[in-house]
C-alpha positions as MATLAB code, in Angstrom:
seq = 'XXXXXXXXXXXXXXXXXXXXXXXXXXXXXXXXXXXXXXXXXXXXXXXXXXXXXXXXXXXXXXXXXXXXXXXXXXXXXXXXXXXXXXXXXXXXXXXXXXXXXXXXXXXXX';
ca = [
     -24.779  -78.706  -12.882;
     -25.003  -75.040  -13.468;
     -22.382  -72.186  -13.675;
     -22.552  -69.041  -11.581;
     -20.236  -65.907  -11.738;
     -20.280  -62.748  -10.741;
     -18.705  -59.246   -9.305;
     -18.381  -56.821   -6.121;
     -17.256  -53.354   -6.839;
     -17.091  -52.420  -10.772;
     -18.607  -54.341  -13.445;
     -21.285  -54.243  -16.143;
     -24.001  -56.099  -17.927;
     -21.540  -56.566  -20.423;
     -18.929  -58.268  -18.339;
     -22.103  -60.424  -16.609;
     -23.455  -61.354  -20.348;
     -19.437  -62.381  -21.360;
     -19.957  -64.880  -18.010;
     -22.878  -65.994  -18.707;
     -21.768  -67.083  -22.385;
     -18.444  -69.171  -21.184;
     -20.722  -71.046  -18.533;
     -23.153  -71.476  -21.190;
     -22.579  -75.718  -21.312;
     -22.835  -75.496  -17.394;
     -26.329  -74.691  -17.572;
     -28.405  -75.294  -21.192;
     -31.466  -74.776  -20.372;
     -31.567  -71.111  -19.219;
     -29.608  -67.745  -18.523;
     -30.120  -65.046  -16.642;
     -28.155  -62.026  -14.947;
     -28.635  -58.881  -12.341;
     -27.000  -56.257  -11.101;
     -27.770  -54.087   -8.323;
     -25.693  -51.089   -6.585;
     -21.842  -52.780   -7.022;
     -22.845  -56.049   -6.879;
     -23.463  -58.383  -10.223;
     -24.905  -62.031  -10.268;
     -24.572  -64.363  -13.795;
     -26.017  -67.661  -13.405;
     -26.477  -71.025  -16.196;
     -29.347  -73.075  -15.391;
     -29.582  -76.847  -15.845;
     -33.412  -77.376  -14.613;
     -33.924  -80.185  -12.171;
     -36.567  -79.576   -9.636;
     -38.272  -77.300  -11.616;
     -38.080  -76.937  -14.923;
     -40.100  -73.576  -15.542;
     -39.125  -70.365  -15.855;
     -39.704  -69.410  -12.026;
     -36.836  -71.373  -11.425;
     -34.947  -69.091  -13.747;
     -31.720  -67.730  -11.762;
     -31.061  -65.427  -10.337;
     -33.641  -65.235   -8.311;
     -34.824  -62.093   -6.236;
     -37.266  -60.220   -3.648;
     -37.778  -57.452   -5.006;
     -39.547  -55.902   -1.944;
     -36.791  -56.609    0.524;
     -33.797  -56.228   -2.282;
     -32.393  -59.610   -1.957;
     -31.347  -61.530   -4.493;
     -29.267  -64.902   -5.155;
     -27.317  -66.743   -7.427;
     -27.580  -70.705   -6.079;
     -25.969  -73.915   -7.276;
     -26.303  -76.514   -4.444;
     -28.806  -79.074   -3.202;
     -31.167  -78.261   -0.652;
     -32.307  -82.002    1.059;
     -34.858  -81.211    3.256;
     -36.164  -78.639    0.869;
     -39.734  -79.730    0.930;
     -39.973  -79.995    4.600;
     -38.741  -76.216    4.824;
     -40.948  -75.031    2.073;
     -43.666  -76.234    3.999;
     -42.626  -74.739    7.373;
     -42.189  -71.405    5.540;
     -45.826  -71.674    3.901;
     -47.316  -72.636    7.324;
     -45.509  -68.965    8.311;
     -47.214  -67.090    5.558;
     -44.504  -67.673    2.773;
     -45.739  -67.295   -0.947;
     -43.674  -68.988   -3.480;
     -44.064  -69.053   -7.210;
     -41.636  -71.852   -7.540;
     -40.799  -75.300   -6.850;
     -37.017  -74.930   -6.739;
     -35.107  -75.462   -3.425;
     -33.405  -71.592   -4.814;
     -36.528  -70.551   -4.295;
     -36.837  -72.244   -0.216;
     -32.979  -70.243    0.363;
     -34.246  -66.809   -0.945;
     -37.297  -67.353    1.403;
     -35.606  -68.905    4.559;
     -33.010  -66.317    4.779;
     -35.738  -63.506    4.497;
     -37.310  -65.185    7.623;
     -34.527  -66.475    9.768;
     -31.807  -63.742    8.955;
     -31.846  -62.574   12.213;
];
Protein backbone atom coordinates (compact mmCIF):
# COMPACT_ATOMS: atom_id res chain seq x y z
CA UNK A 1 0.00 0.00 0.00
CA UNK A 2 1.34 3.42 -0.57
CA UNK A 3 -0.11 6.99 -0.07
CA UNK A 4 -0.22 9.60 -2.81
CA UNK A 5 -1.36 13.32 -2.56
CA UNK A 6 -1.05 16.12 -4.30
CA UNK A 7 -2.24 19.73 -5.84
CA UNK A 8 -3.45 21.69 -9.13
CA UNK A 9 -3.24 25.39 -8.97
CA UNK A 10 -1.29 26.83 -5.73
CA UNK A 11 0.81 24.88 -3.51
CA UNK A 12 4.38 24.43 -2.30
CA UNK A 13 7.09 22.02 -1.37
CA UNK A 14 6.08 22.73 1.94
CA UNK A 15 2.48 21.74 1.67
CA UNK A 16 3.83 18.45 -0.57
CA UNK A 17 6.54 17.61 2.37
CA UNK A 18 3.37 18.13 5.19
CA UNK A 19 1.63 15.18 2.73
CA UNK A 20 4.17 13.26 2.43
CA UNK A 21 4.72 13.09 6.39
CA UNK A 22 0.84 12.10 7.28
CA UNK A 23 1.06 9.24 4.53
CA UNK A 24 4.29 8.37 5.96
CA UNK A 25 2.85 4.62 7.44
CA UNK A 26 1.26 4.23 3.87
CA UNK A 27 4.49 3.84 2.36
CA UNK A 28 7.83 3.06 4.81
CA UNK A 29 10.16 2.41 2.70
CA UNK A 30 10.56 5.65 0.67
CA UNK A 31 9.37 9.35 -0.04
CA UNK A 32 9.55 11.46 -2.61
CA UNK A 33 7.79 14.71 -4.09
CA UNK A 34 7.70 17.15 -7.40
CA UNK A 35 6.35 19.98 -8.51
CA UNK A 36 6.20 21.39 -11.83
CA UNK A 37 4.32 24.66 -13.28
CA UNK A 38 0.86 24.42 -10.86
CA UNK A 39 0.87 21.02 -10.52
CA UNK A 40 2.43 19.07 -7.24
CA UNK A 41 2.81 15.19 -6.81
CA UNK A 42 3.65 13.58 -2.98
CA UNK A 43 3.91 9.97 -3.03
CA UNK A 44 4.83 7.04 0.12
CA UNK A 45 6.40 4.06 -1.22
CA UNK A 46 5.92 0.52 0.09
CA UNK A 47 8.45 -1.42 -2.42
CA UNK A 48 7.06 -4.53 -4.00
CA UNK A 49 8.24 -5.17 -7.46
CA UNK A 50 11.16 -3.36 -7.05
CA UNK A 51 12.66 -2.52 -4.20
CA UNK A 52 15.46 0.02 -5.40
CA UNK A 53 15.54 3.38 -5.58
CA UNK A 54 14.44 3.58 -9.41
CA UNK A 55 11.26 2.63 -8.22
CA UNK A 56 11.30 5.69 -6.03
CA UNK A 57 7.95 7.78 -6.79
CA UNK A 58 7.26 9.97 -8.38
CA UNK A 59 8.52 9.02 -11.26
CA UNK A 60 9.28 11.29 -14.40
CA UNK A 61 10.56 11.89 -18.17
CA UNK A 62 12.30 14.48 -17.94
CA UNK A 63 12.71 14.93 -21.75
CA UNK A 64 9.03 14.87 -22.57
CA UNK A 65 7.92 16.59 -18.99
CA UNK A 66 5.78 13.86 -17.79
CA UNK A 67 5.64 12.75 -14.63
CA UNK A 68 3.40 10.38 -12.29
CA UNK A 69 2.39 9.61 -9.01
CA UNK A 70 1.03 5.65 -9.23
CA UNK A 71 -0.52 3.35 -6.66
CA UNK A 72 -2.20 0.44 -8.56
CA UNK A 73 -1.28 -2.95 -9.99
CA UNK A 74 -0.30 -3.31 -13.40
CA UNK A 75 -1.03 -7.40 -14.35
CA UNK A 76 0.27 -7.80 -17.53
CA UNK A 77 3.12 -5.53 -16.69
CA UNK A 78 5.86 -7.75 -17.92
CA UNK A 79 4.25 -8.55 -21.14
CA UNK A 80 4.00 -4.64 -21.84
CA UNK A 81 7.46 -3.91 -20.68
CA UNK A 82 8.56 -6.19 -23.15
CA UNK A 83 6.43 -4.89 -26.06
CA UNK A 84 7.72 -1.39 -25.18
CA UNK A 85 11.51 -2.65 -25.19
CA UNK A 86 10.92 -4.49 -28.52
CA UNK A 87 9.79 -0.59 -29.62
CA UNK A 88 12.99 0.95 -28.44
CA UNK A 89 11.88 1.68 -24.74
CA UNK A 90 14.78 2.10 -22.11
CA UNK A 91 13.84 1.54 -18.60
CA UNK A 92 15.93 1.83 -15.50
CA UNK A 93 13.36 0.07 -13.46
CA UNK A 94 11.51 -2.95 -12.78
CA UNK A 95 8.34 -1.36 -11.42
CA UNK A 96 5.02 -1.65 -13.37
CA UNK A 97 5.16 2.71 -12.50
CA UNK A 98 7.80 2.57 -14.52
CA UNK A 99 5.72 0.36 -17.74
CA UNK A 100 2.65 3.44 -17.19
CA UNK A 101 5.16 6.39 -17.50
CA UNK A 102 6.50 4.56 -20.65
CA UNK A 103 3.20 3.27 -22.28
CA UNK A 104 1.51 6.52 -22.10
CA UNK A 105 4.62 8.27 -23.74
CA UNK A 106 4.07 5.77 -26.65
CA UNK A 107 0.38 5.22 -27.02
CA UNK A 108 -0.89 8.78 -25.93
CA UNK A 109 -2.13 9.44 -29.09
Amino acid sequence: MCGLGGYVGSGSERLLDAMTKLLAHRGPDAQGTWVGHAVGLAATRLAILDLSPAGDQPMGDASAGVHVAFNGEIYNFEALRAELMASGAVFHSRSDTAVVLRGYRRWED
